[in-house]
C-alpha positions as CSV (number, residue, x, y, z in Angstrom):
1,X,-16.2,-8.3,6.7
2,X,-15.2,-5.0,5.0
3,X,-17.0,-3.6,2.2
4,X,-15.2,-4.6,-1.1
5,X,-13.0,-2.3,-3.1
6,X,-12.8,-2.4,-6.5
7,X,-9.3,-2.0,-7.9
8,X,-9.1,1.7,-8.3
9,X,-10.8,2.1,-4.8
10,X,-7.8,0.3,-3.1
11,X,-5.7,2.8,-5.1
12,X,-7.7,5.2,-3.5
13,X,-7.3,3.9,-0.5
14,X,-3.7,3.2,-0.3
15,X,-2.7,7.1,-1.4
16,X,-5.7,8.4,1.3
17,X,-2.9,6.2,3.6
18,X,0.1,7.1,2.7
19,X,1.2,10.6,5.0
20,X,3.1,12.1,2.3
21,X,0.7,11.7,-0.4
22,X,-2.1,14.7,-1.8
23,X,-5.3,14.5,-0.3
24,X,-7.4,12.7,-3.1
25,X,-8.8,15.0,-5.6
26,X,-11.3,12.8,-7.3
27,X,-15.0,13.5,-6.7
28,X,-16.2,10.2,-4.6
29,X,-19.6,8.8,-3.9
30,X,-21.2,8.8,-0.5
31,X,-21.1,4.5,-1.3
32,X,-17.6,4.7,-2.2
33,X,-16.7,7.3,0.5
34,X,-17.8,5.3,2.8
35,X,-16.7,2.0,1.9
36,X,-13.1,3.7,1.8
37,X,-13.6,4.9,5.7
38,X,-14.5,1.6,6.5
39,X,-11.8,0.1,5.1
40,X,-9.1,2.9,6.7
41,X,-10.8,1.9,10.6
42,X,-10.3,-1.2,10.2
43,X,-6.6,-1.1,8.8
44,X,-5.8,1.7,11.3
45,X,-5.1,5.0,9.1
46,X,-8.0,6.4,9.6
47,X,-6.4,9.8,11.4
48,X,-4.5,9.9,7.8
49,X,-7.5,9.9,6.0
50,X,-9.8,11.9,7.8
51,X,-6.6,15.0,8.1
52,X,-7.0,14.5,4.3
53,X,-10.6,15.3,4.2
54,X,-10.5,17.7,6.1
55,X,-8.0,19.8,4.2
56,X,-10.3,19.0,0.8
57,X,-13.0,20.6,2.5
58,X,-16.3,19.4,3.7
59,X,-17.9,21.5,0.6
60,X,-16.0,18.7,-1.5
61,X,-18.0,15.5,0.2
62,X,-21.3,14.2,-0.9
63,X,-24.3,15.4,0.5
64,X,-25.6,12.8,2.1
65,X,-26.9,12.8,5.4
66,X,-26.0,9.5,6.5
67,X,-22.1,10.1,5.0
68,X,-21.6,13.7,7.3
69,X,-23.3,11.3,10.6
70,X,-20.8,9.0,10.1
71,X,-18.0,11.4,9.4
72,X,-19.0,13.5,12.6
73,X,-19.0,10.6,14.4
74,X,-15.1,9.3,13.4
75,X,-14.0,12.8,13.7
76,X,-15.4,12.6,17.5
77,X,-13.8,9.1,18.5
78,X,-9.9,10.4,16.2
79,X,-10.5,13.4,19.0
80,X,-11.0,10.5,22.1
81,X,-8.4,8.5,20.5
82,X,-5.9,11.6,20.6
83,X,-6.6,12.3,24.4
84,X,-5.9,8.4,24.9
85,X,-2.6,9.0,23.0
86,X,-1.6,11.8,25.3
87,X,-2.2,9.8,28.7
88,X,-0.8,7.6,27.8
89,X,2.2,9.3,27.1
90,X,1.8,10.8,30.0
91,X,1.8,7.4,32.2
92,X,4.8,6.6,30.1
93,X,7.0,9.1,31.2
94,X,5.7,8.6,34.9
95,X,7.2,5.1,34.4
96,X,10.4,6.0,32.6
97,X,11.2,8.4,35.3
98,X,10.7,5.6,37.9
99,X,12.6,3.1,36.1
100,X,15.3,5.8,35.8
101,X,15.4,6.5,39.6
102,X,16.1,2.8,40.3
103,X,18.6,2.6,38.0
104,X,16.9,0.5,35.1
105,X,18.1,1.6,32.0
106,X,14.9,1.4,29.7
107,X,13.6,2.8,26.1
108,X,9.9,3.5,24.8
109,X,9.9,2.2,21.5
110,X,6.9,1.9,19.0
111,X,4.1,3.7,18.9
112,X,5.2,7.5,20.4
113,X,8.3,7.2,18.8
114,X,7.0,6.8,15.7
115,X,4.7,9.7,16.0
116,X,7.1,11.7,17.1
117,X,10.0,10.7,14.6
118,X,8.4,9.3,11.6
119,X,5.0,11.3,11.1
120,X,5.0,15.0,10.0
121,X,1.5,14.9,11.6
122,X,1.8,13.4,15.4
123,X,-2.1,13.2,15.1
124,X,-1.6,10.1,11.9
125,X,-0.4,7.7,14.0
126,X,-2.0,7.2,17.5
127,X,-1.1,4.9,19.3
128,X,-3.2,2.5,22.2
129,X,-0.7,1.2,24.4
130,X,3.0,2.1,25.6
131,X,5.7,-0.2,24.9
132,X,8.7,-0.6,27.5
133,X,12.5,-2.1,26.4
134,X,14.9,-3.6,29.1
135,X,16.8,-5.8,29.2
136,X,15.6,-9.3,29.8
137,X,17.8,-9.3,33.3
138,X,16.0,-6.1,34.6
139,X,12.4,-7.8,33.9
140,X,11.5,-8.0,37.7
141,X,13.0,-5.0,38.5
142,X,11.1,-3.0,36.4
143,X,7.9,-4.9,37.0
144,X,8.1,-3.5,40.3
145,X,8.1,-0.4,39.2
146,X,5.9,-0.5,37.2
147,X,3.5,-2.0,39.7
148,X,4.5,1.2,42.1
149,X,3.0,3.3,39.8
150,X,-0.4,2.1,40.4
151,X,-0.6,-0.9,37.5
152,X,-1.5,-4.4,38.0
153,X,-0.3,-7.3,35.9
154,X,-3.0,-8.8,33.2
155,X,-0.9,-11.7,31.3
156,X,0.3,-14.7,32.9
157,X,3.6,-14.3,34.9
158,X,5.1,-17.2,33.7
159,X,3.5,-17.5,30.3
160,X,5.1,-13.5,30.2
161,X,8.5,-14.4,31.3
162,X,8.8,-16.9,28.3
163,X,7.3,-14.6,25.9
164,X,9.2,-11.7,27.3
165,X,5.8,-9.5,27.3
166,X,4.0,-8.3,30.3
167,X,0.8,-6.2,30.0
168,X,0.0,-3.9,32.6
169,X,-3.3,-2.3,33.2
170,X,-3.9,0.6,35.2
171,X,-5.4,0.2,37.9
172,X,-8.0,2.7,37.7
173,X,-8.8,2.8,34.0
174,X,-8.0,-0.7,32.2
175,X,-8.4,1.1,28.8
176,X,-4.6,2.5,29.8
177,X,-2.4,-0.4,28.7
178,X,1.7,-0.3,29.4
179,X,3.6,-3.5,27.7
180,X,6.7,-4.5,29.7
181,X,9.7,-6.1,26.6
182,X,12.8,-8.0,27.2
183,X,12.6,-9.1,23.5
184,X,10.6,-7.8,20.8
185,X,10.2,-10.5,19.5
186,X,7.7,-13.1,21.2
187,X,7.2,-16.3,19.4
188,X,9.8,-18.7,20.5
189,X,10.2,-20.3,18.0
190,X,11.4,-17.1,15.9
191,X,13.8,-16.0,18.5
192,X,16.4,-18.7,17.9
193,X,16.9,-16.9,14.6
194,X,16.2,-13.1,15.3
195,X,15.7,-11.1,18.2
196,X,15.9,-7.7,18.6
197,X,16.0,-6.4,22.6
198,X,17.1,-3.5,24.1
199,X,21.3,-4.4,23.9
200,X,21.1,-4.7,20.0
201,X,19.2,-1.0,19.8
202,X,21.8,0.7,21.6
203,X,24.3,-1.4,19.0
204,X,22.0,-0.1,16.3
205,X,21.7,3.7,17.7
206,X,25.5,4.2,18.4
207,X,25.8,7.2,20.6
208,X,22.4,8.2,19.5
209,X,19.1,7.3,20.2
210,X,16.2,6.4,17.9
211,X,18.1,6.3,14.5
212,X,16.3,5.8,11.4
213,X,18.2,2.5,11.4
214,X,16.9,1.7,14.4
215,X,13.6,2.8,13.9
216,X,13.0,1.3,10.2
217,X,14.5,-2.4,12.2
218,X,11.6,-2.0,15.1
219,X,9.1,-1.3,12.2
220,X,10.3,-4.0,10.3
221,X,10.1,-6.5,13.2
222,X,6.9,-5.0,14.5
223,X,4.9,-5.8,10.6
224,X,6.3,-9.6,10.5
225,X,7.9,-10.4,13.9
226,X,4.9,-9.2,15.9
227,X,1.9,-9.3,14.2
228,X,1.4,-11.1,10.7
229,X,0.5,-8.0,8.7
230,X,-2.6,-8.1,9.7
231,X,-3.2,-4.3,9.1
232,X,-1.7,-1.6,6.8
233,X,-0.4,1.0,10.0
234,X,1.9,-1.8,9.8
235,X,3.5,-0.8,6.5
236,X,3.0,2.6,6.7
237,X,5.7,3.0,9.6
238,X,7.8,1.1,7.5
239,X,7.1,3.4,4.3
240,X,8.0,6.6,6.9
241,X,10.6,4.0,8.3
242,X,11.9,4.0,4.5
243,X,11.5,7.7,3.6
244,X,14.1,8.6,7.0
245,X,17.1,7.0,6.0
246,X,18.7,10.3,4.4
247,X,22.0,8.9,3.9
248,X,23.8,6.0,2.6
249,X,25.3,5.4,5.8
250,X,22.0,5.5,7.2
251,X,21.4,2.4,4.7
252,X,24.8,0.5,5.7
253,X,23.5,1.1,9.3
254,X,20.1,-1.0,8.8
255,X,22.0,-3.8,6.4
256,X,24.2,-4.0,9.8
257,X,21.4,-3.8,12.0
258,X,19.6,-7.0,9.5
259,X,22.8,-8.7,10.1
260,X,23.2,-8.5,13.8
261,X,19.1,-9.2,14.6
262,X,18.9,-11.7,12.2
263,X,15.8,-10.3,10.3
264,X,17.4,-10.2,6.5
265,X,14.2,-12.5,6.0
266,X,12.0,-9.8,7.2
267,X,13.3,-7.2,5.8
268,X,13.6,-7.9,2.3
269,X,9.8,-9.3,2.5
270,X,8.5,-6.1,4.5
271,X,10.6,-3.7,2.2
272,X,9.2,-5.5,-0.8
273,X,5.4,-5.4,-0.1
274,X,5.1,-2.0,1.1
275,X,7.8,-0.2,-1.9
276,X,5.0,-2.5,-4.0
277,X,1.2,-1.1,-2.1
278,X,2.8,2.6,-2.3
279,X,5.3,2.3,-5.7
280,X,7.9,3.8,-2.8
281,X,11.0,2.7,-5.6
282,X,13.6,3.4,-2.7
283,X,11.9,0.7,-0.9
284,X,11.8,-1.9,-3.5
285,X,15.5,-1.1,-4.0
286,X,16.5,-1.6,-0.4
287,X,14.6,-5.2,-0.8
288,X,16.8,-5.5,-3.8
289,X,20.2,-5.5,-1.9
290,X,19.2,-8.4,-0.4
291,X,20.5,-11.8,-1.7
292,X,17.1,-14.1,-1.9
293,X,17.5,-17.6,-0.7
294,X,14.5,-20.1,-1.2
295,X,13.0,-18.7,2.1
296,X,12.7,-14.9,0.7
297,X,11.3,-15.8,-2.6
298,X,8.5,-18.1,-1.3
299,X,8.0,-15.2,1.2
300,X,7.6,-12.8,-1.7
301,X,5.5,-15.3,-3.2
302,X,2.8,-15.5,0.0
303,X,3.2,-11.7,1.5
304,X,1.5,-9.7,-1.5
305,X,-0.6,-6.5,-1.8
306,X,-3.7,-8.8,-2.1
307,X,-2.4,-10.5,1.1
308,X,-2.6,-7.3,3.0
309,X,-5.7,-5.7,1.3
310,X,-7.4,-9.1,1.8
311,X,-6.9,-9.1,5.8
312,X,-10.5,-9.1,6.1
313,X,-12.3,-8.9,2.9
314,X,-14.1,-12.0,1.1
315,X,-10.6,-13.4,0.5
316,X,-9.6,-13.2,4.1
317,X,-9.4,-16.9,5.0
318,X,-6.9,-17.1,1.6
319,X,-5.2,-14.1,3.1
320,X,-4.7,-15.9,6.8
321,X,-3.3,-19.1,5.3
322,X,-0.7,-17.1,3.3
323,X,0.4,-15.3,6.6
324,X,0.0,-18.4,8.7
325,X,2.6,-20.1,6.2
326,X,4.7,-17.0,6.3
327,X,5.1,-17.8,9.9
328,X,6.4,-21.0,9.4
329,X,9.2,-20.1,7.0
330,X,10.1,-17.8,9.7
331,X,10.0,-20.5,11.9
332,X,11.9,-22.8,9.6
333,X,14.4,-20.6,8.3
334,X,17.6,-21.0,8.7
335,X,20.4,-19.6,6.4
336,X,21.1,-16.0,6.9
337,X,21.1,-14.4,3.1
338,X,24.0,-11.9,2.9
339,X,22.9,-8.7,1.7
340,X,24.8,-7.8,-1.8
């Protein structure tokens, strides 16, 4: 369990996490300090933080002893993590030029992208795995080649097929994980009611590739189709997601893009929680457009700042039944609100 926060400590914590946001100027406790680093591990924006520090100063931090150990010692495994980042990149491209000599037309989405199109700093978002679109017809295709380029399959094949995820390990470091998508969307039971695959993206993109549309949808999908908001990295993709759309057709772009997936649901729940963590107003006015049916409003209801920040703190059981029930609205939802 993490260390508690008291009130202004989360507000602490949440501007440490936000990429755009001053380094915090208040002088901090070596208790608090590290309660705060803690917390950032766990809730992956810990690069964010520690660039933050760093640009304070050292001279700034508390001198305690145990406080500059455990500071070394981050700063050493945000350095290993970094190298990780860049093979894996590196594997990535291997397999995107393999998939492109056999003719399989495929996208990295997620994590690189993000760093490279959302983040000023590539360093504040690593990422631990690669993540592979195709289309859900090319799936065995691009298994193979995959395969070829010395990985070996580590999830179920036919547990894989119906989730339309396959992890791939390579062969001689498992650490180096590649995830094969023909939907981004896993749970089943969601993807009668939104998907988001490789033919709506290219919809999305238009004649370009990774659009802030497009990019904001895959963030939006990856915080509450994907995962339950279980961390805050989540949200802060989303916020960077938010803070890209430079143009109102960038915004009429997404609206269509809600439309067409099916995540209206999602997006005015994901756009309200975050504009509310980092008082991002464009955010919670994007949320706004959105016509709320019952679904949204008991959404907004469960998915709250303390739902996040409680992920694993002494509320944390309160905080996994308000996700779990989250997931069965999603499940249960039906209507498609029409944004105003």
């Amino acid at each position: 369990m993490l260390p508690s926060l008291t009130a202004a400590e989360e507000r602490l914590l949440l501007r440490s996490a936000d990429p755009e946001a001053a380094p915090v100027g208040e002088d901090l406790s070596a208790k608090t300090l590290s309660a705060l680093l803690d917390n950032a591990e766990f809730h992956g924006i810990l690069p964010i933080m520690l660039r933050k520090l760093q640009e304070r100063g050292d001279a700034q931090l508390p001198r305690d002893a145990g406080l500059r150990d455990r500071l070394e010692d981050l700063r050493q495994k945000a350095t290993i993590a970094t190298g990780q980042s860049m093979l894996l990149q590196y594997h990535g491209d291997r397999i995107m030029k393999g998939l492109a000599a056999d003719n399989v037309p495929a996208r990295i989405v997620k994590g690189p992208v993000f760093a490279r199109k959302l983040y000023r700093n590539v360093a504040d978002r690593p990422f631990t795995d690669i993540d592979i679109l195709v289309e859900p017809a090319n799936l065995a295709r691009a298994n193979r080649v995959i395969a070829a380029c010395g990985f070996e399959l580590g999830s179920n094949e036919a547990e894989s097929y119906e989730l339309q995820e396959f992890k791939w390990l390579e062969k001689e470091n498992s650490s180096l994980l590649v995830e094969l998508h023909g939907d981004l969307v896993h749970d089943t039971g969601m993807r009668r009611r939104l998907s988001l695959g490789f033919r709506e993206l290219r919809a999305i993109d238009g004649e370009a590739t990774d659009t802030p549309a497009a990019l904001l949808t895959i963030a939006i999908v990856h915080a509450a189709g994907g995962h339950k908001f279980h961390r805050l990295q989540l949200c802060i993709d989303v916020l960077q997601g938010v803070r890209a759309l430079q143009s109102p057709e960038a915004e009429a772009r997404l609206f269509d893009a809600a439309r067409m997936t099916g995540i209206e649901l999602e997006l005015a729940v994901v756009l309200n929680v975050t504009g509310q963590l980092f008082e991002e107003s464009r955010a919670l006015e994007l949320a706004g457009r959105i016509k709320p049916d019952l679904s949204i409003r008991l959404a907004r209801r469960l998915i709250t700042t303390n739902t996040l920040l409680g992920v694993n703190s002494r509320d944390k059981l309160g905080s996994r039944l308000r996700r779990d029930a989250f997931r069965w609205i999603q499940r249960l939802a039906k209507a498609r609100p029409q944004v105003a």
